[in-house]
N, C-alpha and C positions, 0 to 999 in steps of 0.2 A: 356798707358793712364788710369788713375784711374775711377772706373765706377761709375756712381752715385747711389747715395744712395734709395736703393728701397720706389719706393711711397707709400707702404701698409707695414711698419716693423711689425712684426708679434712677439706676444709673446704667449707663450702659458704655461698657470696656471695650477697648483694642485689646486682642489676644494677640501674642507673639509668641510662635513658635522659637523655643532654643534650643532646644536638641528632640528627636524624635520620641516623638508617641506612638504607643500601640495599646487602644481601647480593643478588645477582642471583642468578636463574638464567639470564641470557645471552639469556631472550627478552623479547619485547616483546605487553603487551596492544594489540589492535586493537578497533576498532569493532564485533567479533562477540565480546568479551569484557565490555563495559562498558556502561552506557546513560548520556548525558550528557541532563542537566537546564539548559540555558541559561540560562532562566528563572530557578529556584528554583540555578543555580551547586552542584548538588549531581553529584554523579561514583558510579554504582552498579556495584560486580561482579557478576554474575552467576554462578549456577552454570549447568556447560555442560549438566548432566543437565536441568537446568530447560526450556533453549534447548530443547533436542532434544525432549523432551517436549510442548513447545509447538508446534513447527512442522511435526511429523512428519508429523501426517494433513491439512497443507493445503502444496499443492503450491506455491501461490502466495508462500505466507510463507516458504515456505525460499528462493525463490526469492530474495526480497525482504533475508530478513535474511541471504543470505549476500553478496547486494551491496552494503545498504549496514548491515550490523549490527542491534545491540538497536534503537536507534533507528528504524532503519525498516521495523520491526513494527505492524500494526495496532493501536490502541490496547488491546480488548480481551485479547491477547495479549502485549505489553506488560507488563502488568497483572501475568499468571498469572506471567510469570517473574520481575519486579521483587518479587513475596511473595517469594519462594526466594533472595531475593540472600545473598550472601558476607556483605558491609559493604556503607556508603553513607558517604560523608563530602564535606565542605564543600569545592567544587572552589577550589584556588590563585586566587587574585586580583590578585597585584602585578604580575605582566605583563598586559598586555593583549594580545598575540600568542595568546596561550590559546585564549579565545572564538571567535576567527577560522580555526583551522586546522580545515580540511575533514576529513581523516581525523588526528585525533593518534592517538598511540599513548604506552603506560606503559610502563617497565622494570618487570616484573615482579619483586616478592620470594620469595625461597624459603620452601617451605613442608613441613609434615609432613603425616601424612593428614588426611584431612579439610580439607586448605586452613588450616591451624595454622600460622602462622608462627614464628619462631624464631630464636635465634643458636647457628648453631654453631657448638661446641668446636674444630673445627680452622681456626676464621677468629681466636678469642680466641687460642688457642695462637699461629698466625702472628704474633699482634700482641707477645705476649711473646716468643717466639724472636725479632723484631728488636731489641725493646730493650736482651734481653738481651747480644747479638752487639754493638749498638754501645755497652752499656757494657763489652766488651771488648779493641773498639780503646780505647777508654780509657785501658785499661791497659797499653799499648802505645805505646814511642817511636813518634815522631810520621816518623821515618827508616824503622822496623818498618812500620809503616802503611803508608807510600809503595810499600817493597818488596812487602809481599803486596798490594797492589793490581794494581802494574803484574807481577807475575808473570802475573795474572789476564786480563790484557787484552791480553798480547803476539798477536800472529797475527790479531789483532780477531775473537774468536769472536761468535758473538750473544750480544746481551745477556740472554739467559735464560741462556745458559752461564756468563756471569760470576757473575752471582749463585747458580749452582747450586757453583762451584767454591771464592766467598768460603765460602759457608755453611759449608761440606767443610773450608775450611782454618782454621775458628773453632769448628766443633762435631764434625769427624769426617769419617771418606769416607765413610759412609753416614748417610743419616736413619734408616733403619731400624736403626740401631744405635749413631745416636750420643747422649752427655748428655740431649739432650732428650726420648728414653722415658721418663725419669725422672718426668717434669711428664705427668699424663693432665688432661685438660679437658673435660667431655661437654657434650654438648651440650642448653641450658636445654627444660623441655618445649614444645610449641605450646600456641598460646593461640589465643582463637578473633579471627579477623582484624577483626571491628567494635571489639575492647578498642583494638588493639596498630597497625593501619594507618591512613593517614592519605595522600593525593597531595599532592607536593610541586613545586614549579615550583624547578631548579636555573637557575643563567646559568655562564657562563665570563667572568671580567672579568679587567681588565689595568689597570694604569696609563697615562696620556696623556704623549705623549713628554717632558713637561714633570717625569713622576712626580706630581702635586700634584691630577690629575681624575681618576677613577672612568672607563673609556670601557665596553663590551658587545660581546660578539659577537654580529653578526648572521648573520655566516656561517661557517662552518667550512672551513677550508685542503681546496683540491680541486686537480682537474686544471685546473683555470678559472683556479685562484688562488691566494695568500693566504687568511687567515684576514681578514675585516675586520668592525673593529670600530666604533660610534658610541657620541657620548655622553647619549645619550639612551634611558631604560631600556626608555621601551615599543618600542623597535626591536629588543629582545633578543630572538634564538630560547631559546626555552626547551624546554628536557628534563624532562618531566613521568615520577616515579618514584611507585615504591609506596614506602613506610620506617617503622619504625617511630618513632613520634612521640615527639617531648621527654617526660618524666616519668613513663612506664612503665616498671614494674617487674617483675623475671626473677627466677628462682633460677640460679645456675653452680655445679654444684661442682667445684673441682681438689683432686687428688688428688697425692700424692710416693711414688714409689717411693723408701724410705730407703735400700735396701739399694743400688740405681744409683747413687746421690747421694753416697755415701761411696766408690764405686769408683775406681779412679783414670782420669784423664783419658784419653779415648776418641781422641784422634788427633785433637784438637782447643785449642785456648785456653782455648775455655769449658768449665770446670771445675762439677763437682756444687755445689760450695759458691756458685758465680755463680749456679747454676739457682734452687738452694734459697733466694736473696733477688731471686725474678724480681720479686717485687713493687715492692723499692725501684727497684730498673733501672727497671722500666717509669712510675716516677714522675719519676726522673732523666731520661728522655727523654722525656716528655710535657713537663715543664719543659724543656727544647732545645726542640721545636716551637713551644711556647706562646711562648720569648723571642724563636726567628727569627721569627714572622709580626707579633710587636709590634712588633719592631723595622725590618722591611720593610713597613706598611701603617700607620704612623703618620705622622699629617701627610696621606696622600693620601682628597681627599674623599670622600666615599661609604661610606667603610669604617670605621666610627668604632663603630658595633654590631658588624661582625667583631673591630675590635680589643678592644671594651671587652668582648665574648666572652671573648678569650685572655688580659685582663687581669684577668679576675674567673677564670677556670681557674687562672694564678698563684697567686693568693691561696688559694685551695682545697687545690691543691698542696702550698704552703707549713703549710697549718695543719691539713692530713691527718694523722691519727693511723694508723688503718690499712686507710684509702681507698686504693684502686688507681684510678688514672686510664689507659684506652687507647683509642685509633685504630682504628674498625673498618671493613670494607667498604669498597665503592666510591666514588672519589672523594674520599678524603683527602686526596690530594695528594703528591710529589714527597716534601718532608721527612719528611711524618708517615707513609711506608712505604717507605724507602730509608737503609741506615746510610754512605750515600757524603760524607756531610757530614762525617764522622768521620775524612775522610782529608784534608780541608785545602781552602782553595779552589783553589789552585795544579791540585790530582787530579781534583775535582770538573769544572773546564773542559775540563779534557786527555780525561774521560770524556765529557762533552756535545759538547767537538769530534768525538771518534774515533768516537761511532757517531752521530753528526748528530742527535742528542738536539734540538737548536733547529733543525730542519729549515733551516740556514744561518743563520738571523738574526741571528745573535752578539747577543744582547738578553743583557745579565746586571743583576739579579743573575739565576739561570735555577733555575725555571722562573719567567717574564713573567706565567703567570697563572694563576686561581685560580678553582677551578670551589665558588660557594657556592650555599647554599640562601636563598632568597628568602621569608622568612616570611610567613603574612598579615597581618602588622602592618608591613610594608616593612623589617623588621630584617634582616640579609645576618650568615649564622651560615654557619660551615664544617659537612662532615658528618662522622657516623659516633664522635662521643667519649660513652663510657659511666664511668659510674663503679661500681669494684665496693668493696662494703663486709662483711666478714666477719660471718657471723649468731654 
């Protein structure tokens, strides 16, 4: 008797890093998490068991390194905790703003025990449940589209509402029981953080009113101000993160509940049979992001590595047999984590006006600007795109 066909078929992916991620955990490394090498441009984690061990039986050194960090430890001691480090890797170079700031600080990466970093499952899944949603509207008059949008926005709820009541009106009223239980995604094991980490120096850039010059932010919109920007690189503040480096390799496996997936539609659009080719979706909208930023950062100087990025991503795309390409983590940006482009640009502004998404500027096309990763080779790559390939 032939058995049937398991209800959870199980595939499991190579993960390719292509440009850096950063999965946070919402904090930041300081100057009692790190020992910076000026000198030698080398950047070391420490373990904090280490620290503590070190400093415990001299009053003076806690003293010391709780005000000014690993750094300002006695040499000797120093020593004992830099053996125990995490990782050590080559500090960012293309800003020079770096070297100078008195206390910086990392966004830290998420990790498993032992300080194992990782990707997980429910930041991949995030990244399919959008593609899949906006190849949804897809399939949807472009009048249909209009209507569920502005149903959504009537009363101006916050914009966490909106997008909790789109998701609801495209996969179900509940998550917990809508289509997407169908897809399981676990999350890849931890690896030991000297394989898989790397600091990255990000910038936030823009075009010059002209569109045609590269400018930087040096300062961040406050009570003072404006956001303002120069065109000159080494004036950028930079945001130095943890992420995992280009060309590192994961295991993912996802999994299909077959028996959800044939169910019928859950009080949603998206349908089992949409879930069941999340793969194509999510390559049909990596191709959407890839042709908006070619087509909005071509021609403008500075960006010619970001675009020729998104124009060898195309190609990839296009000649994927059964590659999956997706958006992960922090700092992707507006398109490549948002399916509001799918409703027209007409929706799109009417959504940017209504909740002051351009904090007034009327700058379009919107978002004005783009937060990239700053290579040590001065190349300017967007973050966060992995490619998954079936074993």
């Amino acid at each position: 008797m032939q058995e049937p066909p398991p209800k959870r078929p199980a595939t499991t992916y190579r993960v390719t890093v292509l440009t850096p991620i950063h999965i946070g955990t919402g904090q930041r490394l300081t100057a009692q998490d790190f020992y910076l090498d000026y000198q030698g441009r080398t950047f070391t984690r420490v373990r904090p068991e280490a620290v503590f061990a070190a400093v415990a039986e001299e009053e003076r050194a806690l003293a010391l390194y709780l005000q000014g960090g690993v750094n300002s430890l006695p040499p000797t001691l120093q020593q004992r905790v830099l053996q125990e480090r995490l990782y050590r890797c080559r500090l960012p170079s293309p800003l020079a703003a770096i070297p100078h700031s008195n206390r910086p600080e990392v966004k830290e990466y998420i990790a498993a025990a032992w300080y194992r970093p990782y990707l997980p499952g429910s930041s991949v899944k995030g990244a399919i449940r959008t593609a899949v949603a906006w190849a949804a509207l897809q399939r949807q008059p472009q009048a249909l589209r209009r209507h569920v949008l502005t149903r959504r926005i009537d009363g101006k709820p916050k914009p966490t509402e909106v997008d909790t009541k789109l998701q609801q009106a495209l996969a179900g009223q509940d998550q917990h029981y809508d289509i997407f239980r169908a897809l399981r995604v676990e999350d890849t094991m931890g690896v030991p953080a000297q394989a898989a980490l790397r600091i990255y120096a990000l910038a936030v850039v823009a075009p010059d009113q002209g569109q045609h010059r590269l400018t930087w932010m040096v300062r961040g919109r406050s009570r003072q101000g404006p956001s303002q920007y120069h065109t000159s690189r080494e004036r950028a503040a930079p945001t130095l993160v943890e992420a995992f480096a280009p060309g590192r390799e994961l295991r993912l496996t996802v999994s299909q509940d077959t028996v959800l997936l044939r169910a019928a539609n859950m009080g949603g659009k998206v349908d089992g049979e949409m879930v069941g080719r999340w793969a194509e979706h999510c390559n049909a909208f990596a191709k959407h992001v890839a042709e908006g930023e070619v087509q909005r950062w071509r021609g403008v100087t500075g960006m010619e590595t970001y675009v020729g990025f998104y124009t060898d991503l195309l190609h990839q795309i296009e000649r994927a047999d059964r590659s999956v390409f997706l958006n992960l983590g922090w700092g992707g940006g507006w398109r490549g984590k948002t399916i509001t482009e799918a409703f027209g640009t007409e929706m799109v502004d009417q959504v940017v006006r209504g909740f002051n998404l351009d904090r007034g500027s009327r700058s379009r096309p919107f978002p004005k600007t783009r937060r990239v990763v700053v290579m040590p080779d001065n190349r300017l790559w967007p973050l966060g795109w992995i490619r998954l390939e079936p074993l």
